[in-house]
ZAFIMI-830173 format. One record per residue (C-alpha): residue number from 1; y, z, x. Coordinates in Angstrom, 2 decimals, decimal comma. Example, Ala and Ser with C-alpha at 12.3 -4.5 7.8 and 13.67 -1.06 7.14 Angstrom:
<recs>
[rec 1; [-4,50; 7,80; 12,30]]
[rec 2; [-1,06; 7,14; 13,67]]
</recs>
This chain:
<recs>
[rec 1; [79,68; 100,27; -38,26]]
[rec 2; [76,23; 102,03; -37,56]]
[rec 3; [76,10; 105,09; -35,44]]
[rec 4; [74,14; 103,33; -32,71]]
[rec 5; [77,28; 100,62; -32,33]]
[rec 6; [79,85; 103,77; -32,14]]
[rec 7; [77,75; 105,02; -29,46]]
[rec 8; [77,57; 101,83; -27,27]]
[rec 9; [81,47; 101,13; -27,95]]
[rec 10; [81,69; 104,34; -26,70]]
[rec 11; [79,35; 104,49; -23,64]]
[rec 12; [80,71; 100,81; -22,16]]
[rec 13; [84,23; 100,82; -23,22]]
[rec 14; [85,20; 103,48; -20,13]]
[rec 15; [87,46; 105,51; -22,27]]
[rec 16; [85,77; 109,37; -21,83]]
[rec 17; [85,16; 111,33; -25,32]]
[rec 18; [85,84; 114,59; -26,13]]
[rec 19; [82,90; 116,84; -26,16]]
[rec 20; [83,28; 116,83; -30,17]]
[rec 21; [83,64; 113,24; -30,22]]
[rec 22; [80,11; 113,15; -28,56]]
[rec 23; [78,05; 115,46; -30,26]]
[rec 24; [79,85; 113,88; -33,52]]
[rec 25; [78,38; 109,97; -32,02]]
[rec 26; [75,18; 112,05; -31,12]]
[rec 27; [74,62; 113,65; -34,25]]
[rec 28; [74,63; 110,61; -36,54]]
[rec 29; [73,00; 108,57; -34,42]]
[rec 30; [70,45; 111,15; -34,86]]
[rec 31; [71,00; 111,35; -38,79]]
[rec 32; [70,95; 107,47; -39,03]]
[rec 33; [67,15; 107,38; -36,96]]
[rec 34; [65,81; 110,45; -38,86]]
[rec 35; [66,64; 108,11; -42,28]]
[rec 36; [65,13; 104,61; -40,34]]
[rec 37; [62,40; 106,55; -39,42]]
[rec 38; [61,82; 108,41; -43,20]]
[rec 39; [62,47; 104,88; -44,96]]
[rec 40; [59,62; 102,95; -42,95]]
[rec 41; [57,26; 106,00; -42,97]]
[rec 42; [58,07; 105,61; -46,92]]
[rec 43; [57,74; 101,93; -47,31]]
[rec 44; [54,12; 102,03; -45,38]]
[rec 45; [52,85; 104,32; -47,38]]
[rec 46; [54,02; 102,27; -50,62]]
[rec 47; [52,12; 99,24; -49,23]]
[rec 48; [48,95; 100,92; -47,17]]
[rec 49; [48,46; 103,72; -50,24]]
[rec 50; [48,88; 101,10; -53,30]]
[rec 51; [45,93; 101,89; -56,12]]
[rec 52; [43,78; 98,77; -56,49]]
[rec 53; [42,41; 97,79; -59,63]]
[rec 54; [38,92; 98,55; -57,83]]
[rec 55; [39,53; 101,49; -57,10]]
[rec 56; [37,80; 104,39; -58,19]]
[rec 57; [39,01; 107,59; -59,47]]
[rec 58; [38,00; 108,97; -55,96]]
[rec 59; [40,00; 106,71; -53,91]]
[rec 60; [42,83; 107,13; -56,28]]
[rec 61; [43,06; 110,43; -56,21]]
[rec 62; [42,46; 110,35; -52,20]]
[rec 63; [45,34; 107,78; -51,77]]
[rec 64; [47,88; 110,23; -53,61]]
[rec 65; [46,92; 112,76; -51,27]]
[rec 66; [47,44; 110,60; -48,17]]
[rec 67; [50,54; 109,23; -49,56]]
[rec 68; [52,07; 112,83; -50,68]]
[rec 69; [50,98; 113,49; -47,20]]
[rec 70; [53,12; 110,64; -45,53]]
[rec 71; [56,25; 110,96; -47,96]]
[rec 72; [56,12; 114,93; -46,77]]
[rec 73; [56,24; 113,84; -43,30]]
[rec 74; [58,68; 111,51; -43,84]]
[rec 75; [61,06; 113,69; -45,69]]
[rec 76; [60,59; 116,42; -42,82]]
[rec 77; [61,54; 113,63; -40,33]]
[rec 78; [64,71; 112,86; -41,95]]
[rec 79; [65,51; 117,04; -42,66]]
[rec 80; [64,75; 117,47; -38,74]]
[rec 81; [67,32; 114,49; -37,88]]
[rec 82; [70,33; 115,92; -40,83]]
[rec 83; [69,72; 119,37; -39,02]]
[rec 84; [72,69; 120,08; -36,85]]
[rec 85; [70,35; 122,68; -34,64]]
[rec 86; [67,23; 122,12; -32,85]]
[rec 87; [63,86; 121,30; -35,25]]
[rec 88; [61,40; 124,17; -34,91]]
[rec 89; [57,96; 122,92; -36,56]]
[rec 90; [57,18; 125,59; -38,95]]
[rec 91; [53,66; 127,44; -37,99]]
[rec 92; [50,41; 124,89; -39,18]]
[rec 93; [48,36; 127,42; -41,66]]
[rec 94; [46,51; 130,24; -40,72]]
[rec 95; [46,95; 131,50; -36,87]]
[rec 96; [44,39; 133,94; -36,61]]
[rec 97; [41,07; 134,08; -34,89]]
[rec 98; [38,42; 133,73; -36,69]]
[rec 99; [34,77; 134,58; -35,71]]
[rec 100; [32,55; 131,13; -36,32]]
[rec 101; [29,26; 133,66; -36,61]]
</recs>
């Protein structure tokens, strides 16, 4: 039975749950989306990233990049979902200021 069916038996059958109950339903429900989410990001980039026999060496080597890109995504979704404490998205490069003259 998938995690989202253990959480609808749950929420319509009346009965109440125990907190641990819940955050156990609420956690794998979680776990379970992260790993939908991670698969399809995964198969997309298999089918939207595939090399063409046209293809140059340039668009080859800018597909792997894209498709690294997506499968790093998509394993971060699915680490985000397994953790059992809130995501924080790790800091995006260099912070600082930097003068533009």
């Amino acid at each position: 039975m998938s995690a989202y069916s253990r959480a609808f038996q749950a929420l319509t059958s009346g009965r109440a749950m125990r907190p641990d109950e819940a955050a156990e339903a609420l956690a794998a429900l979680r776990k379970e989306y992260g790993d939908e989410l991670a698969d399809a990001l995964g198969q997309h980039a298999t089918e939207h990233y595939r090399p063409k026999p046209t293809d140059t060496k340039a668009d080859d080597r800018r597909k792997r990049r894209a498709y690294g890109a997506v499968m790093r995504a998509a394993n971060f979704a699915r680490e985000i979902a397994a953790s059992p404490f809130r995501a924080t998205i790790p800091p995006q490069g260099d912070t600082t200021n930097r003068s533009t003259s």
